[in-house]
gemmi code that builds the backbone of each chain (N, CA, C; Angstrom):
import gemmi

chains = {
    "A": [
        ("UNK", (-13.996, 1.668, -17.097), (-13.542, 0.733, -16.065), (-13.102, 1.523, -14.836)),
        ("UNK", (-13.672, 1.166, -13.672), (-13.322, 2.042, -12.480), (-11.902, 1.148, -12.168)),
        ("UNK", (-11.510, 2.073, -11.552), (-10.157, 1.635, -10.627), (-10.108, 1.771, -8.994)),
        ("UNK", (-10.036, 0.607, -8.620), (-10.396, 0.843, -7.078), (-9.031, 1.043, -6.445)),
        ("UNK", (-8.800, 1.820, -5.972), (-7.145, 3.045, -5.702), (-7.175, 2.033, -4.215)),
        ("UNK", (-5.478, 1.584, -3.810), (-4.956, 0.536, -2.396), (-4.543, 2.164, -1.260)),
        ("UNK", (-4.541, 3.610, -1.977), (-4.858, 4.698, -1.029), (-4.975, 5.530, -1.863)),
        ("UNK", (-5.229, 6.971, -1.156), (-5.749, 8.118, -1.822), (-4.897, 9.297, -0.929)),
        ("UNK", (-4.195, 10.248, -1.948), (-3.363, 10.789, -1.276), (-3.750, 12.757, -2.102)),
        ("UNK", (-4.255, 13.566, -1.269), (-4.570, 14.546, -1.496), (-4.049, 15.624, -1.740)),
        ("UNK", (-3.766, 16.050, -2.824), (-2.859, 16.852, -2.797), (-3.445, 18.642, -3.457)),
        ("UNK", (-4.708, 18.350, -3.624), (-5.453, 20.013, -3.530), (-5.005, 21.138, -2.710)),
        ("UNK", (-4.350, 22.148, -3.375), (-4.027, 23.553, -2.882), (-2.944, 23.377, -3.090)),
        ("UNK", (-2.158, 22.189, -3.297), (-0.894, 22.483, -2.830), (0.374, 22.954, -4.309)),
        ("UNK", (1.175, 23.627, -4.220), (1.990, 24.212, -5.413), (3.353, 23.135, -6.162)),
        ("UNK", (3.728, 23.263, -6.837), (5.092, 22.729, -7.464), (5.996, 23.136, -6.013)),
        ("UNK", (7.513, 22.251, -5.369), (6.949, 20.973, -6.057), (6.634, 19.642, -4.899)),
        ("UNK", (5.781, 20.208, -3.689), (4.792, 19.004, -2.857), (4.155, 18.030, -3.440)),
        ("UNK", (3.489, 18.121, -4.377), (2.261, 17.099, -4.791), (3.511, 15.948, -4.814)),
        ("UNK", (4.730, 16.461, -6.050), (5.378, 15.398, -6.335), (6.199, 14.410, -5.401)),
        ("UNK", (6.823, 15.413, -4.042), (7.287, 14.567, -3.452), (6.534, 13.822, -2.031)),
        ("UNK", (5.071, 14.720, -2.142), (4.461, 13.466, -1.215), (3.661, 12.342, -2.760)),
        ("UNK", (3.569, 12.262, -3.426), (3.298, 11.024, -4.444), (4.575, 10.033, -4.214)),
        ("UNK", (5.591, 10.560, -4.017), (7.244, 9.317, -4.226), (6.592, 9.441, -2.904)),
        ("UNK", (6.281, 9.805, -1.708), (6.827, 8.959, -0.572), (5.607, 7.981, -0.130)),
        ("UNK", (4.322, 8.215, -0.736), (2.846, 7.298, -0.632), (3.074, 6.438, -1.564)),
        ("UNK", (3.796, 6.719, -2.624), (4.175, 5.129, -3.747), (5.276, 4.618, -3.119)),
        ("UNK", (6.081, 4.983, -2.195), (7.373, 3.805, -1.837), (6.600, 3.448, -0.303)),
        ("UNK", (5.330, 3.618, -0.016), (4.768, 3.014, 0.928), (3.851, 1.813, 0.514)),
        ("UNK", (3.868, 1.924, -0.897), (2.676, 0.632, -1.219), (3.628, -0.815, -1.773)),
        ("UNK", (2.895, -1.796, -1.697), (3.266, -3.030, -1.996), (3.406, -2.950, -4.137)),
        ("UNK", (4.424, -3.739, -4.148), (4.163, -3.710, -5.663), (2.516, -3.894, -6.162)),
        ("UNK", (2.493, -3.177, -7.379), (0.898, -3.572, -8.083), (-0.057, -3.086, -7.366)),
        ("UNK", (-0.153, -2.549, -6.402), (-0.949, -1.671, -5.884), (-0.896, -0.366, -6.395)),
        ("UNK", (-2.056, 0.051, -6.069), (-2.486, 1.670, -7.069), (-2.729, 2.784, -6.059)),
        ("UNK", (-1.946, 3.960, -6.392), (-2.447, 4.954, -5.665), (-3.609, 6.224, -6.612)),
        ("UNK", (-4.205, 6.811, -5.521), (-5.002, 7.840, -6.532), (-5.143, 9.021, -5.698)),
        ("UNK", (-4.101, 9.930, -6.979), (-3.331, 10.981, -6.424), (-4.170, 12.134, -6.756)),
        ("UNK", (-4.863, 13.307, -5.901), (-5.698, 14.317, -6.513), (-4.901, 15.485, -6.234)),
        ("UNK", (-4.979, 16.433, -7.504), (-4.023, 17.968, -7.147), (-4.889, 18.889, -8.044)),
        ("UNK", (-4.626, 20.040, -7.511), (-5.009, 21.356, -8.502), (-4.355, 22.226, -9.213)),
        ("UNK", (-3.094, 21.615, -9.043), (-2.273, 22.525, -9.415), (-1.811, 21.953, -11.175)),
        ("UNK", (-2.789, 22.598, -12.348), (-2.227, 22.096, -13.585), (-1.191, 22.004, -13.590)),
        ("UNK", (0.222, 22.340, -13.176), (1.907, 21.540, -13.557), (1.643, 20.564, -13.539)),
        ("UNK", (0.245, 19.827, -12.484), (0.521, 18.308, -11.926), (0.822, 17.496, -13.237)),
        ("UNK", (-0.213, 17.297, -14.388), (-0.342, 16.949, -15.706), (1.106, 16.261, -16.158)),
        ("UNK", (1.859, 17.756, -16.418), (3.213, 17.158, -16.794), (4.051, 16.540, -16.180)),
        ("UNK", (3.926, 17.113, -14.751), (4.789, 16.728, -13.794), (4.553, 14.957, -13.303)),
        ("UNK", (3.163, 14.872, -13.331), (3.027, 13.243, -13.094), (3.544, 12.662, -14.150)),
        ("UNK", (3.372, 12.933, -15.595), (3.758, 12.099, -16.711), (5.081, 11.784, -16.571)),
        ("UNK", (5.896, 13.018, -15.977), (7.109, 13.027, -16.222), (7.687, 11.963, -14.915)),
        ("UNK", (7.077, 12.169, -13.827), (7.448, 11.799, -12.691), (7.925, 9.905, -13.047)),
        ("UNK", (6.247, 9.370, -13.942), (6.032, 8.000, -14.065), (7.334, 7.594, -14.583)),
        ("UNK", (7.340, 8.276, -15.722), (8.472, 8.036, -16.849), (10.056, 7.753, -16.047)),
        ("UNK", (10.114, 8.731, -15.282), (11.148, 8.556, -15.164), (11.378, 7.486, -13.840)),
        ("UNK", (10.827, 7.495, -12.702), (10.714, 6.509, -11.837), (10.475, 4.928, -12.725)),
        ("UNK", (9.831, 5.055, -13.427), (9.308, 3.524, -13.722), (8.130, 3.211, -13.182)),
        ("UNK", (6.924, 3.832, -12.534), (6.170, 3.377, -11.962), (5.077, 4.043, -13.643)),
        ("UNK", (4.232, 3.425, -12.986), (3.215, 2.867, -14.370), (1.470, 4.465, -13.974)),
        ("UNK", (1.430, 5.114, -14.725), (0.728, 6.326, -14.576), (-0.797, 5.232, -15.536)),
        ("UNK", (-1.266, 4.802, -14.423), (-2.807, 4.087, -15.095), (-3.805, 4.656, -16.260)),
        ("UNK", (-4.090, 5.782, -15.148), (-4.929, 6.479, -15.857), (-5.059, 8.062, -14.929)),
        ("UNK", (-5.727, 8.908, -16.021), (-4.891, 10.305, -15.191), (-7.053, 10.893, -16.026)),
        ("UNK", (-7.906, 11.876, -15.034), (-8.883, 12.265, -15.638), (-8.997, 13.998, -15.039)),
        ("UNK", (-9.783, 14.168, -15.365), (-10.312, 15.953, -14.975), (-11.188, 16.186, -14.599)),
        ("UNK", (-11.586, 16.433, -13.129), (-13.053, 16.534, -12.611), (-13.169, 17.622, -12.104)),
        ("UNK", (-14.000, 18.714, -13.408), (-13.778, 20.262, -12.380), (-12.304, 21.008, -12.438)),
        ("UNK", (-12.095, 21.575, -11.240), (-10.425, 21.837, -11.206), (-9.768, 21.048, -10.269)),
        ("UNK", (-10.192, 19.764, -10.370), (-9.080, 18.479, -10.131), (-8.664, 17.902, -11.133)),
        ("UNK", (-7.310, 17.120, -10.722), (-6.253, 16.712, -12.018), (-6.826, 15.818, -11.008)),
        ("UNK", (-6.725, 14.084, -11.626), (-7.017, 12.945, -10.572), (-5.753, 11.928, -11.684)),
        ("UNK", (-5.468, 11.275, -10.816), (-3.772, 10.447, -11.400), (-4.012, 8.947, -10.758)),
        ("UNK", (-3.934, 7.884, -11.253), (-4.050, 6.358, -10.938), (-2.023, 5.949, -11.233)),
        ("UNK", (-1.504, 5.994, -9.846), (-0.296, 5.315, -10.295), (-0.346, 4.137, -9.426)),
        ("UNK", (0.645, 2.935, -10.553), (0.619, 1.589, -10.168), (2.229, 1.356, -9.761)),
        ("UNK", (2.406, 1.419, -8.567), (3.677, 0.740, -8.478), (4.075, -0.372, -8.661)),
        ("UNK", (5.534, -0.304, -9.532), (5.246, -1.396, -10.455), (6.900, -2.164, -9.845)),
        ("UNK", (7.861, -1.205, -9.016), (8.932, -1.663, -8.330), (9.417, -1.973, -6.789)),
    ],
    "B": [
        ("UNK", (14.281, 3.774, -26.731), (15.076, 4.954, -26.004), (16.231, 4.283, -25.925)),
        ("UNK", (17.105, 4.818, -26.000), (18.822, 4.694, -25.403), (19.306, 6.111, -25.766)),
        ("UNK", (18.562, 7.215, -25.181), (19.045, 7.983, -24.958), (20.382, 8.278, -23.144)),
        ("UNK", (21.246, 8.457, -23.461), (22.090, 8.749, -21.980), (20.824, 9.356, -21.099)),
        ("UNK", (21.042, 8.759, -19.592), (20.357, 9.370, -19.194), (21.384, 9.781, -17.449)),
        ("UNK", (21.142, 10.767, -16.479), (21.442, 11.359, -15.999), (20.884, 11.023, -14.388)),
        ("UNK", (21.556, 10.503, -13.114), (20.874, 10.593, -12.466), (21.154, 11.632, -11.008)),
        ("UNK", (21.858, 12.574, -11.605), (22.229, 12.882, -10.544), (22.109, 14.807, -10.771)),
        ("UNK", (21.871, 15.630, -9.812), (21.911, 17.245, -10.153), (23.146, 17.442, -9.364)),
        ("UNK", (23.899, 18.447, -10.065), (24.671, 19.606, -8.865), (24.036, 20.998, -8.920)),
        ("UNK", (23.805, 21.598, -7.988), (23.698, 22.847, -8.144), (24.613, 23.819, -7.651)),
        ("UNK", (24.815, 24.842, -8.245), (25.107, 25.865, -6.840), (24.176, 26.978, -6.860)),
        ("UNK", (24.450, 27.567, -5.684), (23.305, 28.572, -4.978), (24.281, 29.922, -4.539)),
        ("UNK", (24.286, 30.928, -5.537), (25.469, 31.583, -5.088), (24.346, 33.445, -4.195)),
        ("UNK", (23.403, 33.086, -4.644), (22.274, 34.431, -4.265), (21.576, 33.899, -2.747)),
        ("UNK", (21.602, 34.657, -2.131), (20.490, 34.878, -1.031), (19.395, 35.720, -1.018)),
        ("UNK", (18.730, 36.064, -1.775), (17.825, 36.513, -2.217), (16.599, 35.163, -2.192)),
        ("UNK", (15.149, 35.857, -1.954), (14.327, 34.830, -2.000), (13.707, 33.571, -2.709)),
        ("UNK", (13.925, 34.696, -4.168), (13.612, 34.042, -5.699), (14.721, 33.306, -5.585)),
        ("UNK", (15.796, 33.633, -5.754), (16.835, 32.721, -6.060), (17.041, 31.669, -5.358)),
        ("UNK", (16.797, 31.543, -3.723), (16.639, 30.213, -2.548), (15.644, 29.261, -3.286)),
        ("UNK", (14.691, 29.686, -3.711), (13.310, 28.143, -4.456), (14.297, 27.630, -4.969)),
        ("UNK", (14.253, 27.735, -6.154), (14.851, 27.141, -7.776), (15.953, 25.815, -6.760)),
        ("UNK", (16.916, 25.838, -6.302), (17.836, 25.237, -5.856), (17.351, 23.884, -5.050)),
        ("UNK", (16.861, 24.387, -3.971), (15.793, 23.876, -3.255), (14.840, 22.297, -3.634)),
        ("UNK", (13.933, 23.244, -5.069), (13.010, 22.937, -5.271), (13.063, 21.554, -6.521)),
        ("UNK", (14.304, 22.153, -6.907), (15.189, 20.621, -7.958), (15.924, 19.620, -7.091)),
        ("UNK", (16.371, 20.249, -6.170), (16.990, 19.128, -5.523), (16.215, 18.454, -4.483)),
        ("UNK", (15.284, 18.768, -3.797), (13.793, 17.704, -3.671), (12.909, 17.029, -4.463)),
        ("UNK", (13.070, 18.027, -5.792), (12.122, 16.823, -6.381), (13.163, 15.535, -7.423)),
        ("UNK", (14.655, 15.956, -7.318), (15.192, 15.392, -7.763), (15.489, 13.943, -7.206)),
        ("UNK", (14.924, 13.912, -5.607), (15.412, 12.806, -4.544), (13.762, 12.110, -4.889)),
        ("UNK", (12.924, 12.870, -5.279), (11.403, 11.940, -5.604), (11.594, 11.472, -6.680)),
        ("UNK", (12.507, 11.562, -7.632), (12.641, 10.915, -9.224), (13.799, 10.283, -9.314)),
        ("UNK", (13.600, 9.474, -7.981), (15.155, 8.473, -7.542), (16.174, 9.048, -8.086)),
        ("UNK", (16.442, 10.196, -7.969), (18.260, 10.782, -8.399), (18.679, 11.677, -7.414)),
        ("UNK", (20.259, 11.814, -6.862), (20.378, 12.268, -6.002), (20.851, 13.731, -6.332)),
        ("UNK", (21.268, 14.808, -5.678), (21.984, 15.742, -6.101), (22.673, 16.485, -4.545)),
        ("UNK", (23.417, 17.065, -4.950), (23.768, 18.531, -4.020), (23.698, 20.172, -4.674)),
        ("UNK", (23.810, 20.696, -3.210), (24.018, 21.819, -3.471), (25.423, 22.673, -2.973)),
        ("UNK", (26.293, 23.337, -4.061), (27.321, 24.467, -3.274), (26.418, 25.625, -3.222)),
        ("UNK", (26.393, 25.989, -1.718), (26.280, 27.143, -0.890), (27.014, 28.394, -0.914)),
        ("UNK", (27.554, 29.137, -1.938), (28.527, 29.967, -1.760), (28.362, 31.657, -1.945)),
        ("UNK", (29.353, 32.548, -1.947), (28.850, 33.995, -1.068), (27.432, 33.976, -0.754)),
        ("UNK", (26.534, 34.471, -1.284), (25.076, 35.525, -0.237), (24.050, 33.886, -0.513)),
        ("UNK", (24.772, 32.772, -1.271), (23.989, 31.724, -1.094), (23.745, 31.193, 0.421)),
        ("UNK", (25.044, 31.351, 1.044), (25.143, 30.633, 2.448), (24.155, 31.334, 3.562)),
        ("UNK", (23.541, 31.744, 2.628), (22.438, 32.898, 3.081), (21.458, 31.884, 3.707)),
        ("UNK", (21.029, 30.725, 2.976), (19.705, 30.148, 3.014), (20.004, 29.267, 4.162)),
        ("UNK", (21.484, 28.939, 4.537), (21.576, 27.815, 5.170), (21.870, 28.228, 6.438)),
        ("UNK", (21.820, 29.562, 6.795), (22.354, 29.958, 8.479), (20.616, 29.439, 8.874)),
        ("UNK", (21.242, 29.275, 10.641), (20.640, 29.235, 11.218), (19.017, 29.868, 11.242)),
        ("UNK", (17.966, 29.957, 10.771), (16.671, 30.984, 11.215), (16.646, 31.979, 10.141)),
        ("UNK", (17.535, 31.566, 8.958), (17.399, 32.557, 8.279), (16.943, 32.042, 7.045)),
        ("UNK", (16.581, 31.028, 6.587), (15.737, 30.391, 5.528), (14.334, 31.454, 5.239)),
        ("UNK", (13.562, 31.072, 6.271), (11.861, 32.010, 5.788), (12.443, 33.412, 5.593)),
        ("UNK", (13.663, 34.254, 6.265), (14.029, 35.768, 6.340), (14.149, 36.802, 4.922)),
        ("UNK", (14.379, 35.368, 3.957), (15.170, 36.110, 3.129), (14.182, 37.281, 2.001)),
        ("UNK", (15.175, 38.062, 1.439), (14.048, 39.110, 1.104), (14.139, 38.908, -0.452)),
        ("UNK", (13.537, 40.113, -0.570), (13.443, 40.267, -2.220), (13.786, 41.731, -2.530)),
        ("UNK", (14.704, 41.904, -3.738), (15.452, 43.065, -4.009), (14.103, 43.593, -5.054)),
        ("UNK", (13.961, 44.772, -4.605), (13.196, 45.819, -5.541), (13.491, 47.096, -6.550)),
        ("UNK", (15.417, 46.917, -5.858), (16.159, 47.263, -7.173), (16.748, 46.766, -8.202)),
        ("UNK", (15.981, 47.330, -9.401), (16.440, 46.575, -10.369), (15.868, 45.117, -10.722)),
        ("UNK", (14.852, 45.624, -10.290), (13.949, 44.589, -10.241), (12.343, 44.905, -11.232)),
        ("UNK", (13.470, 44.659, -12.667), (11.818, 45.288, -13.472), (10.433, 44.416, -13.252)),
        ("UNK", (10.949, 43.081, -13.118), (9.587, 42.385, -13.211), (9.044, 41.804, -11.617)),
        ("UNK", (9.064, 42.739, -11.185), (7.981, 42.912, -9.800), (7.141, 42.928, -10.588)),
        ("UNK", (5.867, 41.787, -9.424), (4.320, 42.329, -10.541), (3.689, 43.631, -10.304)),
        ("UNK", (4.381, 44.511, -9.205), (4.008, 45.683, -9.112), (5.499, 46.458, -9.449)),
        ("UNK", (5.881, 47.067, -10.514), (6.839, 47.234, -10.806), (6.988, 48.690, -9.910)),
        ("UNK", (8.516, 48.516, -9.440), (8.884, 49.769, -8.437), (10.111, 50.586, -9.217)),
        ("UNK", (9.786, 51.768, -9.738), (11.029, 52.774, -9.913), (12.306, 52.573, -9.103)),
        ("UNK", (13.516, 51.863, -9.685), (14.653, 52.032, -8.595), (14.325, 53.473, -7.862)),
        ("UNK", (14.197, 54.568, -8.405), (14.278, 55.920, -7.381), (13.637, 55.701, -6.171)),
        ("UNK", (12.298, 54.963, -6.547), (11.610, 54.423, -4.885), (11.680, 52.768, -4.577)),
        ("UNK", (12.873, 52.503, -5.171), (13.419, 50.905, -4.768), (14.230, 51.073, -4.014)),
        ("UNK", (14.773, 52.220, -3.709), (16.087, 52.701, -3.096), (15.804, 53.320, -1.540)),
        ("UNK", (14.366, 53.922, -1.462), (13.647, 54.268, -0.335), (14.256, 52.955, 1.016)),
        ("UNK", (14.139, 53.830, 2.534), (14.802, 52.922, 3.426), (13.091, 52.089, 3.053)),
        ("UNK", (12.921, 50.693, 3.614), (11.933, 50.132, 3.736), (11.246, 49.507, 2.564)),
        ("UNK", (11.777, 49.656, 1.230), (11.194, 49.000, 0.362), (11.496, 47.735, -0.390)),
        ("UNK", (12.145, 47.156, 0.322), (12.721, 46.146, 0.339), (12.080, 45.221, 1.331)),
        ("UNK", (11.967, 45.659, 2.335), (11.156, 44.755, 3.167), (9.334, 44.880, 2.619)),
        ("UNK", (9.248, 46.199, 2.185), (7.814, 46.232, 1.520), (7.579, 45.052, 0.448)),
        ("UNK", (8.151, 45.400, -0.428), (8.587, 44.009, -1.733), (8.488, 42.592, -1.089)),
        ("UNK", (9.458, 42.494, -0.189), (9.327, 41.184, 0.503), (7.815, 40.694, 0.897)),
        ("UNK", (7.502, 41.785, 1.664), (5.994, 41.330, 2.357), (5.374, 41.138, 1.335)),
        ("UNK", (4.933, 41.684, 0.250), (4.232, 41.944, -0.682), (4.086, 40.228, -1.234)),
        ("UNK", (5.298, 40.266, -1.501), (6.068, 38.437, -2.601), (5.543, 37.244, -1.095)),
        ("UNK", (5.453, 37.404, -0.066), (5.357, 36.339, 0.860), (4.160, 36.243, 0.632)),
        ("UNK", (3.074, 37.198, 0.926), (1.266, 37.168, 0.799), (1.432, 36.273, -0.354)),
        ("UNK", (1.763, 36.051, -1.691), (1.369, 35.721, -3.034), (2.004, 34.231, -2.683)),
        ("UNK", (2.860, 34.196, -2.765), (3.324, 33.124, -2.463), (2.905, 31.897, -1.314)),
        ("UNK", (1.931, 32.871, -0.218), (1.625, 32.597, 1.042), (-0.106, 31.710, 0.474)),
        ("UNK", (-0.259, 32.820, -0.963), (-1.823, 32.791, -1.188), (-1.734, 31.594, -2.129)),
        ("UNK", (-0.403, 31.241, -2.680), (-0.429, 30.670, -3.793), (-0.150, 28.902, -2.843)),
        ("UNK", (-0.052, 28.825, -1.292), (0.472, 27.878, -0.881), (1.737, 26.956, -1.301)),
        ("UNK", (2.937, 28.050, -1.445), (3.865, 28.001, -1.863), (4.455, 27.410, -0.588)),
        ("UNK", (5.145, 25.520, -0.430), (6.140, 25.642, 0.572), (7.150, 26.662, 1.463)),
        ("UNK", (7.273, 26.555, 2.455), (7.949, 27.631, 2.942), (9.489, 26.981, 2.773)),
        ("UNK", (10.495, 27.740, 2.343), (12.024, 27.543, 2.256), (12.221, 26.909, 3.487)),
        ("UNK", (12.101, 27.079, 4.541), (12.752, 26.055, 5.700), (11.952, 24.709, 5.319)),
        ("UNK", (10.546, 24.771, 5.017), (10.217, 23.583, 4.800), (11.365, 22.750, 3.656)),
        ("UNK", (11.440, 23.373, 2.617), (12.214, 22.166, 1.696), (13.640, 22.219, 1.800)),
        ("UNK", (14.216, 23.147, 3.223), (15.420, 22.656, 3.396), (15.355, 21.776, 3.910)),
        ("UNK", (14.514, 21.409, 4.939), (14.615, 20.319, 6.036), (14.201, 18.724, 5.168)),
        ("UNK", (13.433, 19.050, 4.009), (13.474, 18.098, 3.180), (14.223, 17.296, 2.355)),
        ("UNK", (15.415, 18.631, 1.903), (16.372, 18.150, 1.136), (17.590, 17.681, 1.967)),
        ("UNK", (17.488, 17.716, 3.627), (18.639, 17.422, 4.755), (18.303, 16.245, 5.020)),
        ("UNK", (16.383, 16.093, 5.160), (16.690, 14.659, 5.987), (16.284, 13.486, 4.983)),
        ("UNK", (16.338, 13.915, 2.949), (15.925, 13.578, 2.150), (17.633, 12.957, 1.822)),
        ("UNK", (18.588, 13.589, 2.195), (19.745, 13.143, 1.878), (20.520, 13.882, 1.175)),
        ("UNK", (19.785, 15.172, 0.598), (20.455, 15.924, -0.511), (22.186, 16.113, 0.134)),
        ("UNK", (22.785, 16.395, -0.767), (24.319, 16.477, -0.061), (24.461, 18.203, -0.072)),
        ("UNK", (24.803, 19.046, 1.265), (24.761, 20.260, 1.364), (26.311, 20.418, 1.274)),
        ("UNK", (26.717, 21.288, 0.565), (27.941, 21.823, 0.781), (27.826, 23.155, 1.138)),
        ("UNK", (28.632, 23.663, 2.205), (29.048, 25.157, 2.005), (30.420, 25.478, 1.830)),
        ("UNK", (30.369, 26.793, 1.145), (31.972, 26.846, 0.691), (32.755, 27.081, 1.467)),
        ("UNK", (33.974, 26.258, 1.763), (34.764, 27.212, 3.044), (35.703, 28.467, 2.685)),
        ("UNK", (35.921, 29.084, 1.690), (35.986, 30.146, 1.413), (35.530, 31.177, 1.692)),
        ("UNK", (34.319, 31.321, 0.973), (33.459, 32.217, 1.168), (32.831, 32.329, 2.841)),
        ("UNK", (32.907, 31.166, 3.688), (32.463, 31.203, 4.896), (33.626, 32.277, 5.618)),
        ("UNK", (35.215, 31.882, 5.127), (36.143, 32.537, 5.830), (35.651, 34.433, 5.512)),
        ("UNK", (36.082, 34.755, 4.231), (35.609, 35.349, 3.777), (34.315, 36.909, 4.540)),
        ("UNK", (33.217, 35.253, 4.978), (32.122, 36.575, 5.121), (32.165, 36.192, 6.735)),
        ("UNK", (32.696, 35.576, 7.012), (33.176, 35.594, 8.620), (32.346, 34.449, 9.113)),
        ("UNK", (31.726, 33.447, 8.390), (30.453, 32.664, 8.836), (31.405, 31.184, 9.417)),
        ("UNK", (30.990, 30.797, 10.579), (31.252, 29.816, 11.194), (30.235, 28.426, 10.769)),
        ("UNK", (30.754, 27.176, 11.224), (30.065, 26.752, 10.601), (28.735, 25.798, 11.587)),
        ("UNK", (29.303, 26.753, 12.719), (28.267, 26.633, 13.988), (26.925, 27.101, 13.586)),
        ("UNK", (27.417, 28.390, 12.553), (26.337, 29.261, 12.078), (25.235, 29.008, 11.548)),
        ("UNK", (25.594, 27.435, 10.342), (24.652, 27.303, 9.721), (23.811, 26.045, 10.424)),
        ("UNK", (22.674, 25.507, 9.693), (21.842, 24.468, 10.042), (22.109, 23.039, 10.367)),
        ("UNK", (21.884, 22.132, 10.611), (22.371, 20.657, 10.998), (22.864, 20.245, 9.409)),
        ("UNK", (23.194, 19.557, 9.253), (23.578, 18.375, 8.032), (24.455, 19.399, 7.100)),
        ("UNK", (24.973, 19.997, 6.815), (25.884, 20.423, 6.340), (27.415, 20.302, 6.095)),
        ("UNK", (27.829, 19.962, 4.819), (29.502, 19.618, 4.977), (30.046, 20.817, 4.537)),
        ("UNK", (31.016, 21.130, 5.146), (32.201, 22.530, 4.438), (32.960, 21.728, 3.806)),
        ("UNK", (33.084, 22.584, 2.370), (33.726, 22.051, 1.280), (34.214, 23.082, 0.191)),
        ("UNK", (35.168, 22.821, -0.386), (35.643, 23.569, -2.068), (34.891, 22.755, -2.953)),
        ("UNK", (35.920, 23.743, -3.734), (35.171, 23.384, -5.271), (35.856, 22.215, -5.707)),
        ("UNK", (36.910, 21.396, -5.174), (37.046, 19.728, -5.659), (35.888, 19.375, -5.176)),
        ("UNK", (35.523, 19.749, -3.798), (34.416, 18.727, -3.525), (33.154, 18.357, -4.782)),
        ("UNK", (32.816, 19.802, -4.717), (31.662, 20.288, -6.244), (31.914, 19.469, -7.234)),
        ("UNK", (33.551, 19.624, -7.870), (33.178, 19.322, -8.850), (33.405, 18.006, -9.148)),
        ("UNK", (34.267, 17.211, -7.966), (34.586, 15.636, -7.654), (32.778, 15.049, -7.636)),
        ("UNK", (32.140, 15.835, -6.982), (30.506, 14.972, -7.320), (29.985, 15.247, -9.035)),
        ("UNK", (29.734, 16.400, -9.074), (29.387, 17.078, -10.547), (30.317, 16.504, -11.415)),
        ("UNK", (31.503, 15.466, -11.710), (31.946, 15.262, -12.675), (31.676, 13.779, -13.225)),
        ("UNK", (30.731, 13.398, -12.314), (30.285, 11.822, -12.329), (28.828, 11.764, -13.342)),
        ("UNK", (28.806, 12.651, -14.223), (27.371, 12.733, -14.864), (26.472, 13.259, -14.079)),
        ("UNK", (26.865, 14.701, -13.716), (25.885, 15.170, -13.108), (25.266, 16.691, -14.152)),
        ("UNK", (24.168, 16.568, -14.065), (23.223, 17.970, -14.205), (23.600, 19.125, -13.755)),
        ("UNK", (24.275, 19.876, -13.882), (24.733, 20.879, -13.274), (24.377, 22.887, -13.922)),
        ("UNK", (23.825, 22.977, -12.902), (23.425, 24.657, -12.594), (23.744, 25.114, -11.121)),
        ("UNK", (23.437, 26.388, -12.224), (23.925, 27.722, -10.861), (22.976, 28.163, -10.982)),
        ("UNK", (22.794, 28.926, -9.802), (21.710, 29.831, -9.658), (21.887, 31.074, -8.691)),
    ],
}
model = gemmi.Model(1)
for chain_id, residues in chains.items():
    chain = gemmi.Chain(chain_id)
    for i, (resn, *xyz) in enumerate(residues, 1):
        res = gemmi.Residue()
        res.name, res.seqid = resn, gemmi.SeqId(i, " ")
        for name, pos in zip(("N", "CA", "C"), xyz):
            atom = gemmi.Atom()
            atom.name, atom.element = name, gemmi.Element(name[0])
            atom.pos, atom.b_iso = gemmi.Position(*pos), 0.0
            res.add_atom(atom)
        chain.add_residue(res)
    model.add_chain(chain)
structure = gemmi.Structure()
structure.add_model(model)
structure.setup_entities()
């Protein structure tokens, strides 16, 4: 099932810990239930998104591996 | 789950050294992206990070410093200039690794809300005014510290 992402926020090259805090500031820009789709290279991303969802409350869709991209579907859910 | 949970960090930052400026930094920004707030105490060679222009400056000690990835003999850690060598060395990697720059995630954790303390002790102390340091900064003791840190906060030094 594809997921058609409400933006796409790039986060290739970049190190611990950017990816995470431009993801909080592109998810407190979206409307509830809208999806962002977050791309990074940096493997921490993995844990760091799981952890990020968990603890925010926002909903981690679906997360895949293309190459040496981490690709992340989060649904803001507040 | 009903595990307790925690929403808040204190840190303190007592090194001015380079390694030691991230770590502080780098929890208490991502701590403001995982809706929790924190501060930092600033105190002796910490208040390092927060003067004026001196965030990107800071160096890296090559004495006593076994785990350089190029490991340096204190006998030639001690050389005038190898300290700033070390430094340059750690900025390229870090530079290569697209590692934020320290002024960048101060200015993050200032206009992110983080709560800055510096110590007024240690400011008297090392003679530092508080003209000296960067915008958003409060001078404070250790009630202040530990009047936040005693509310369920996360608390490290570094």
């Amino acid at each position: 099932m594809a997921i058609t992402p409400d933006d796409v926020l790039d986060c290739s090259g970049l190190a611990c810990p950017m990816p995470i805090l431009k993801t909080k500031k592109a998810v407190d820009a979206l409307q509830i239930g809208q999806v962002l789709k977050m791309i990074a290279t940096d493997p921490g991303s993995t844990s760091d998104m799981k952890a990020w969802t968990e603890k925010t409350g926002h909903e981690l869709v679906a997360s895949e591996i293309e190459g040496d991209k981490f690709i992340f579907f989060i649904k803001k859910t507040k | 789950m009903t595990e307790p949970t925690s929403n808040r960090i204190a840190i303190i930052a007592v090194h001015g050294t380079m390694d030691l400026a991230y770590p502080p930094l780098i929890l208490a920004t991502s701590a403001l992206a995982l809706d929790m707030e924190a501060a930092i105490f600033f105190t002796f060679f910490g208040l390092d990070i927060i003067k004026k222009g001196k965030a990107d400056k800071l160096q890296i000690a090559p004495i006593a410093n076994p785990s350089m990835p190029m490991p340096v003999p204190n006998i030639v850690g001690m050389l005038p200039g190898m300290t700033a060598v070390a430094t340059g060395m750690m900025n390229g990697w870090m530079k290569n690794a697209n590692v934020a720059k320290l002024s960048d995630l101060l200015t993050l954790a200032v206009e992110g809300g983080v709560r800055m303390i510096a110590c007024q002790m240690t400011m008297d102390v090392m003679g530092i005014k508080k003209e000296d340091l960067i915008d958003g900064i409060e001078v404070g003791g250790a009630a202040a510290f530990l009047s936040y840190a005693s509310q369920n906060a996360i608390t490290l030094s570094f």
